[in-house]
N, C-alpha and C positions, 0 to 999 in steps of 0.2 A: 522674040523674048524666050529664054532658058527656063525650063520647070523652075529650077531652084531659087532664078528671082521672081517667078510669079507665084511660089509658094512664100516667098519672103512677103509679096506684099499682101497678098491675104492674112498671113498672121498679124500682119503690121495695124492691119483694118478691123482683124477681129479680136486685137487680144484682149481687149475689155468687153467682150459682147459673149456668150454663151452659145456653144456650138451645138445643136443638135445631133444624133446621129445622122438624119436626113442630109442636116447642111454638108455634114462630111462626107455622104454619100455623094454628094453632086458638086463636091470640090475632086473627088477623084476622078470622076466622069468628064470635069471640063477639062482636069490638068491630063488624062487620056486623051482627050479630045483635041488636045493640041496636038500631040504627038502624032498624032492621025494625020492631022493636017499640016505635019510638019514642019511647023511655029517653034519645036523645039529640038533641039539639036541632042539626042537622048538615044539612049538605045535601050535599057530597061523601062517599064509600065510599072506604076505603082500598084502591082498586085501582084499576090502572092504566086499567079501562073505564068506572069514574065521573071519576075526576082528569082523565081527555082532554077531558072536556064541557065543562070549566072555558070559558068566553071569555076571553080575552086583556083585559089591563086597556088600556082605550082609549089612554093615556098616551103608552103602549110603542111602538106601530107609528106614531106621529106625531114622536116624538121623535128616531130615525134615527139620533143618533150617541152616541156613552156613551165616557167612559174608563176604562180598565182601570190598576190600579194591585200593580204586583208588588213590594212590599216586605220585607224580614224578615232574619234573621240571615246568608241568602245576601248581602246585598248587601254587608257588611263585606269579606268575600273580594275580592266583585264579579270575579270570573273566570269565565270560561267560560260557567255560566248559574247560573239558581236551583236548579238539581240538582245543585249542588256536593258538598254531604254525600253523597247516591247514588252520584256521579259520582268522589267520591274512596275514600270507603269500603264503597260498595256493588259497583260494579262495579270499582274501581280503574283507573281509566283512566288511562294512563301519562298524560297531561298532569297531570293534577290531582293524582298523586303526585309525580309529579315539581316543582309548583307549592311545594307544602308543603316538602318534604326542603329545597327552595332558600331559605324564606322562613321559615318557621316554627321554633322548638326543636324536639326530640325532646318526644314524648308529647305534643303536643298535642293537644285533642279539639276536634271539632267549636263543641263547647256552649263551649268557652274564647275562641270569636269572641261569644257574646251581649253579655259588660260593654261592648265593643267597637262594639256596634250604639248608637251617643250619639242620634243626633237632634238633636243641641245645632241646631241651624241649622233646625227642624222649624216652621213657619210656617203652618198650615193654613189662616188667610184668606188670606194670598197663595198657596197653592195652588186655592182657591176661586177666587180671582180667574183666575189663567189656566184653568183650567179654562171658566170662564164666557165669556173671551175667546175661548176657541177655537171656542165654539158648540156644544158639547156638553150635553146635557138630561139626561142620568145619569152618575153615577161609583159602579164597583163597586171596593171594595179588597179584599185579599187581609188576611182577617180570620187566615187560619193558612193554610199552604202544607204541603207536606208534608215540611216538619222540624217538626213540630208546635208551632215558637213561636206563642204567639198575639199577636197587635198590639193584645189587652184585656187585661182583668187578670181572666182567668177562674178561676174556683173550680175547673175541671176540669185545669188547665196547673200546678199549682204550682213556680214557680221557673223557670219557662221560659214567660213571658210577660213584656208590655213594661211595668209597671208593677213586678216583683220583681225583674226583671234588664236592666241594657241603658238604655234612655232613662227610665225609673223614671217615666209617664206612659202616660197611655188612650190611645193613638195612635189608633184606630178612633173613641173615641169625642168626642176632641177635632175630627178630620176632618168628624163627620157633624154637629157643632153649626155647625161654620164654614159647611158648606156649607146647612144648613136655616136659616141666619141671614144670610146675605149674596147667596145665591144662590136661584131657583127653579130648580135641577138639583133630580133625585130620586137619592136616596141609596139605596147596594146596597152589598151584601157579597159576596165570593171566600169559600169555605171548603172546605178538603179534606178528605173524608169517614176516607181513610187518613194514617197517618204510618210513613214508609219502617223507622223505628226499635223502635217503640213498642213494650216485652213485651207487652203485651197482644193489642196487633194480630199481632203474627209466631207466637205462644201458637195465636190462632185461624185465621190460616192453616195454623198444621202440622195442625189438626184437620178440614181441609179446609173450615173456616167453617160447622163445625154447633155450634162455640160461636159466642156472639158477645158475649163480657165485654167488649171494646175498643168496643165499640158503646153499649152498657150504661151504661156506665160514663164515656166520656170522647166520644164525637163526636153520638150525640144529647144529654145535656146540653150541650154545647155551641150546638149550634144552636137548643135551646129559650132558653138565654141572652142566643144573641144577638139571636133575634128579639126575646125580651121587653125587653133592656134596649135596644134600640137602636133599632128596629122597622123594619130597610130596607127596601125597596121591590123590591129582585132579591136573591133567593139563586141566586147559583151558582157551585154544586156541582159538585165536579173530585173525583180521587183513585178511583174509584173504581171503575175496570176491571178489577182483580185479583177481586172478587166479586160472586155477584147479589144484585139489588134486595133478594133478602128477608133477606138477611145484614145489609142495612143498615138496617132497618126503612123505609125509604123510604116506601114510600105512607102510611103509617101518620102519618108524620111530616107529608106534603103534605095529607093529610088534615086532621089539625092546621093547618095552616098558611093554608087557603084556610076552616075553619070556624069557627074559634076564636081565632087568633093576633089581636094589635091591628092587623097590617098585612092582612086576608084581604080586603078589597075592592081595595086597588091592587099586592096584591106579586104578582111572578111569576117561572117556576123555569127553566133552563137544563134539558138533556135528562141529564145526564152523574148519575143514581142508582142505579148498579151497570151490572155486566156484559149488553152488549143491548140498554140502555134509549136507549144513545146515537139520535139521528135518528129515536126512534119515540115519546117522551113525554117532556113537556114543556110550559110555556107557549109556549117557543121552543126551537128546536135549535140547538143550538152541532156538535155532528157533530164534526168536528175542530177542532184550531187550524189557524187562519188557511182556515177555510172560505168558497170562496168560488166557485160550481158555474158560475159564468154564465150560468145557467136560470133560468128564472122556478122558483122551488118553491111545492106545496102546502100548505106550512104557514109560519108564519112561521119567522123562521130571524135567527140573528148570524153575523157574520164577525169573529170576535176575533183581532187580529192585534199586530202588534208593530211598533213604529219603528226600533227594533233589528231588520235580518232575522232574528240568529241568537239571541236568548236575549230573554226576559223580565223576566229582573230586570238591574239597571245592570252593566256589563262596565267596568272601569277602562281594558280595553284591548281595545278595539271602532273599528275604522280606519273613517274615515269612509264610504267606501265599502259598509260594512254599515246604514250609516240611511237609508230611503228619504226621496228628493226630496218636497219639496211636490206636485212632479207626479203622483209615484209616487204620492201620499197622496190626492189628489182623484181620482185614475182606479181606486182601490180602490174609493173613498166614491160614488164615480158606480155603477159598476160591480153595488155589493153593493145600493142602493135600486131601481136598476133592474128586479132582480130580485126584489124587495119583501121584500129583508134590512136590517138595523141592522148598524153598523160600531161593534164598541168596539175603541178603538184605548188601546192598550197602552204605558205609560211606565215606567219602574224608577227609582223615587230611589234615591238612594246613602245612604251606610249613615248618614252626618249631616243627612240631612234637606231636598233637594235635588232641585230637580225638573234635572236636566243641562240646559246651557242649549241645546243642538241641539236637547231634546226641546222645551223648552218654546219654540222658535224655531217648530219646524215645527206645534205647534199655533197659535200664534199667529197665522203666515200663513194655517193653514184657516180662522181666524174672521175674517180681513180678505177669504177669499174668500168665508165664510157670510154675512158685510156685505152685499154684491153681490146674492149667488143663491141666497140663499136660501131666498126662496120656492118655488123649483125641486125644496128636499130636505125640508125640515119641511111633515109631512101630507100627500106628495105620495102616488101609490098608483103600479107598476107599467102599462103603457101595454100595445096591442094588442102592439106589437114592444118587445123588452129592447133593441136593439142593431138598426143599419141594413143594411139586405140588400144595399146598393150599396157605401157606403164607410165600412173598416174604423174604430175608434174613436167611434162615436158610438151614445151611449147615448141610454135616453128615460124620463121620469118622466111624470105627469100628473097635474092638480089643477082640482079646478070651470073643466072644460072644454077646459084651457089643456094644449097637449103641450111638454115641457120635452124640448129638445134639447141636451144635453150635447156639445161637440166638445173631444175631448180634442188635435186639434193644427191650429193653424190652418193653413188651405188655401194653399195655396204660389200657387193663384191669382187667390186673392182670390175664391174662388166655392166653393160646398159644395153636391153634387150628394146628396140624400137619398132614398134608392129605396123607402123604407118612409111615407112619404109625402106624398099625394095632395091639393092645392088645389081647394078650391073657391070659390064666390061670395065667398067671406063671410071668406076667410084675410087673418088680418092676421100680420105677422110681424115680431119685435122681437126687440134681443141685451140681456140685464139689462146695466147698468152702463155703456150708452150712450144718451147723453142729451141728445143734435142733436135739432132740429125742425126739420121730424117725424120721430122715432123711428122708424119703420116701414123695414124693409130690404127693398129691391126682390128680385123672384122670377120665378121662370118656368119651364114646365114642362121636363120631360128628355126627352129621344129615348125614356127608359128608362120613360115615364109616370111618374116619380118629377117632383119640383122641387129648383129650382136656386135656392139664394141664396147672393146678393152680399154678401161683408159690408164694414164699413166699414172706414174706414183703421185699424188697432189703436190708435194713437197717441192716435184719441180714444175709447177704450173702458176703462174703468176696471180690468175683470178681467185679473191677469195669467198667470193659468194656467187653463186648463179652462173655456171659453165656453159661453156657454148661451142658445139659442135659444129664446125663449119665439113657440108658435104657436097662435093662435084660428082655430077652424073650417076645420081641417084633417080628412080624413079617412085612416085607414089603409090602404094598400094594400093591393090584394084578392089 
C-alpha cells in the first residue's frame, strides 16, 4: 500500500471526526512507519528533515522570471486591495466601509459581488501571448485567495467557484491549456491554505487548531485536486500563518507531492506551510512579499512583487505614480538574480478579463529588454561580488565564464569606473545590444586597481534601460 492511498483512506475515515494534534502526531509516525518497513514505495518522509533533501528541479533556478497572477471576486470591487472582504468586514476599515455605504444598497454581502466577477473579455491565448512576450518561463495563478472563491470548479467550493457563479467557466484550467499549448512557460498555481470566513476554519481556530475539520475536509482535498486535475509545476502556498505546519497537514501532503503526485519530478514548493515554516523549508523561500535582502542567500529564494506598489489584485483607482517604471522593474530583476533569486512579478486582471494595459505595457518593455540581454539572466548563476564596491548601481550575474555587468544608469561621463573588477591578459569587454565593428569597448585600469570602461555613444546601442557589460577573463578583486 502507497502513503498516498493510505493517507486517502484516513481522511476518508476521519473527515467528520476531529483531529487532535496527538492524532496527527501518530498518523505521521505510522505513515513513517511504513516507509521503514517498506510497505511504501516513497522516497521522501513526511517531515520537514527528509522534504529539505529534495534538490531543486533544474528548470527553476535557470528560468529567473515567472508571473504572478492575483485574480478572483476581489477584483469586481477592485478598491483598495485583494483583502477587501477582511478589510471591509473583518477589520472594518473606515475606507472600505465607507466605499460601500457610498456605492452599494443596504445588505449587500460580500458573495453578491461573485455573479459580477463576468470574465466576458477573458482571452487566455492572448494572455499566453504577453506573457511569453515579456520573457517570463513560469506563470503561477491564484487558484483561491483567501475569500475562498476558487477560479476551478472544485467539488470542495460548491457555489462559490468560477464555473457555478461568476464567469460560469474553468478559468485555471482554461489558462493552463493555453499556456501548455502555445507557450514553453511552465504552469503553477497560488492557493491559500486559510479562508478569512470559512465555519469550518474559524470552528477550528476557536479550538485553538487541535481540530482540524477545515483542513479535512476543504483545503487538502483541494490541493489533491488540483495537482491531479491540472498537474502544475509550482505550488505556492500563502494563508497560512495563523497556524502550525501540523494543523495543516503539510508535510504529509509534500510528501505526497514529491513521491506520488503526476508532477513529483519537476513541481516545487514556496516556503509559506503554517506558522515558522516561513525562510526555513521549502523548494524556494518566498520569506515575505516583495523580498528582496540584497545579499547573496543560501538557499534559493523568490522575490514576488507587484507592479502595483500597493495591492495585488487590479485597483480601479490606483494613480500612476503607484506602478513602477520599466526602470524601477529591471533594477528589481537585476538586483533579485544577482543575489541568485527568481523575480515573479505580480499583475491583477480586472474583474472582466483584462490584463490593464500599463501592466501589460511594462511587461512588454521587460521582454524587448530580455531581446537584448538576455543571456545575461537566463541560467546565469550569482558572481564573486552581487553589487560593485566602487560605484553605486551596478550589479553582477555570471555564466560559462562570462561576468555580466548590469549598470543601472549610464555614466554622466561616458566612463564606468568598476572596483570589484580586475583585468587581465586575456579581458575582452563588450555592451549586449551594440553592434559596431569591433564590438569590443576600450578599458583601462583605475588608480583604485579596479577598471575603467568607455562606453559608446548610447545612440548606437540598442538597450534602453539597464546596460549590460558582458566581460571575458576578467578576475575578481581580492
Amino acid at each position: 500500500m502507497v502513503i498516498g492511498t493510505y493517507i486517502k483512506m484516513i481522511d476518508a475515515s476521519e473527515a467528520a471526526v476531529s483531529v487532535s494534534r496527538a492524532s496527527m502526531t501518530r498518523l505521521v509516525f505510522i505513515v513513517a512507519s511504513l516507509a521503514l518497513l517498506g510497505l511504501a514505495n516513497t522516497q521522501y518522509q513526511p517531515t520537514w528533515e527528509s522534504l529539505d533533501t529534495r534538490p531543486l528541479p533544474t528548470w527553476y533556478d535557470g528560468a529567473k522570471i515567472g508571473i504572478f497572477i492575483h485574480w478572483g471576486v476581489f477584483s469586481v470591487p477592485s478598491f483598495g486591495s485583494e483583502w477587501f472582504w477582511e478589510n471591509w468586514q473583518g477589520s472594518q476599515s473606515q475606507s472600505y466601509v465607507e466605499f460601500m455605504q457610498k456605492n452599494y444598497r443596504p445588505n449587500f454581502t460580500y458573495p453578491d459581488f461573485a455573479p459580477m466577477f463576468t470574465a466576458e473579455f477573458y482571452n487566455p491565448e492572448e494572455w499566453a501571448s504577453i506573457f511569453e512576450a515579456s520573457g517570463a518561463r513560469y506563470v503561477v495563478l491564484t487558484s483561491k485567495h483567501h475569500e475562498g472563491f476558487t477560479n476551478w470548479p472544485s467539488r470542495y467550493s460548491w457555489n462559490w467557484n468560477s464555473m457555478d457563479v461568476g464567469p460560469k467557466r474553468d478559468l485555471l484550467g482554461d489558462l493552463a491549456e493555453a499556456i501548455r499549448s502555445t507557450t514553453d512557460i511552465h504552469f503553477g498555481i497560488y492557493h491559500s491554505l486559510f479562508e478569512w470566513f470559512h465555519p469550518l476554519y474559524l470552528d477550528d481556530k476557536a479550538n485553538n487548531y487541535h481540530t482540524n475539520n477545515f483542513v479535512t475536509s476543504k483545503t487538502m482535498p483541494e490541493l489533491y485536486e488540483l495537482v491531479n486535475n491540472y498537474q502544475p509545476e509550482v505550488v505556492w502556498s500563502d494563508g497560512d500563518w495563523e497556524a502550525p505546519d501540523w494543523y495543516w497537514n503539510s508535510t504529509i501532503f509534500l510528501a505526497w507531492l514529491f513521491n506520488d503526485s503526476p508532477v513529483k519530478d519537476t513541481v516545487l514548493t514556496n516556503d509559506r506551510w503554517g506558522a515558522g515554516t516561513s525562510c526555513l523549508h521549502g523548494s524556494f523561500y518566498s520569506c515575505s512579499d516583495r523580498y528582496n535582502p540584497g545579499v547573496l542567500q543560501p538557499h534559493k529564494w523568490e522575490n514576488a512583487m507587484t507592479l502595483d506598489s500597493a495591492s495585488w489584485g487590479y485597483r480601479r483607482n490606483a494613480p500612476l505614480s503607484d506602478y513602477l517604471t520599466i526602470h524601477d522593474l529591471i533594477t528589481t530583476l537585476t538586483q533579485t538574480i544577482s543575489c541568485g533569486g527568481n523575480l515573479l512579478i505580480n499583475v491583477g486582471p480586472t474583474h472582466d478579463g483584462r490584463i490593464p494595459t500599463i501592466m501589460e505595457e511594462r511587461l512588454r518593455q521587460l521582454g524587448s529588454w530580455i531581446d537584448i540581454n538576455g543571456e545575461a539572466v537566463y541560467d546565469s548563476t550569482p558572481w564573486n561580488y552581487q553589487n560593485d564596491t566602487t560605484t553605486p548601481g551596478v550589479w553582477y550575474t555570471t555564466k560559462s565564464d562570462v561576468v555580466y555587468a548590469f549598470v543601472l544608469t549610464w555614466p554622466d561621463s561616458g566612463a564606468l569606473e568598476l572596483g570589484s573588477v580586475v583585468a587581465t591578459p586575456d579581458t575582452s569587454i563588450t555592451m549586449l545590444g551594440y553592434h559596431k565593428d569591433p564590438p569590443s569597448l576600450q578599458f583601462g585600469a583605475s588608480e583604485s586597481s579596479g577598471i575603467i570602461v568607455t562606453f559608446p555613444p548610447m545612440s548606437e546601442v540598442s538597450s534602453q534601460w539597464v546596460w549590460v557589460l558582458a566581460m571575458s577573463g576578467v578576475d575578481p578583486a581580492q
